[in-house]
C-alpha positions in Angstrom: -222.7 20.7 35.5 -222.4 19.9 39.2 -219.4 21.5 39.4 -220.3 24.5 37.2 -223.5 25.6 38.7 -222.0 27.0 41.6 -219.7 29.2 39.9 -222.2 30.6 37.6 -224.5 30.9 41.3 -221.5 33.2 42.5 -221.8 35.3 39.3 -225.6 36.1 40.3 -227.4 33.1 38.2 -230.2 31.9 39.9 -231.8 28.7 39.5 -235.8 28.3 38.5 -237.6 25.7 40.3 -238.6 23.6 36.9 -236.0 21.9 35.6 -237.0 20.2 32.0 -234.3 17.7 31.9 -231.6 18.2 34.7 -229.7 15.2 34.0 -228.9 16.7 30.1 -229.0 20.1 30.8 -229.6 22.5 33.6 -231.4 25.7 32.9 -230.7 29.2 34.7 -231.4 32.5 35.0 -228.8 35.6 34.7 -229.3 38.6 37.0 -231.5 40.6 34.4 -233.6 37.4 34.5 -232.9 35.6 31.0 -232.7 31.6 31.2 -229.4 30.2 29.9 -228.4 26.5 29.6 -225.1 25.0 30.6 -224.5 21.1 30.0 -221.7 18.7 29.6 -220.4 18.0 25.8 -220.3 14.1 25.1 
């Protein structure tokens, strides 16, 4: 995820300041403003 997030913050996803569980999964928000997930597969 560390490694991912700042791709997807290049492509305009923005980052809220909550974060329910950042160590599972890290939520962000495209351009329009919809929250998306990304997080590693075990």
């Amino acid at each position: 995820m560390d490694a991912a997030q700042p791709g997807m913050s290049a492509l305009g996803a923005a980052e809220p300041w909550f974060q329910p569980d950042p160590d599972r999964w890290r939520v962000l928000l495209d351009p329009a403003g919809r929250p998306f997930c990304i997080t590693v597969l075990a």
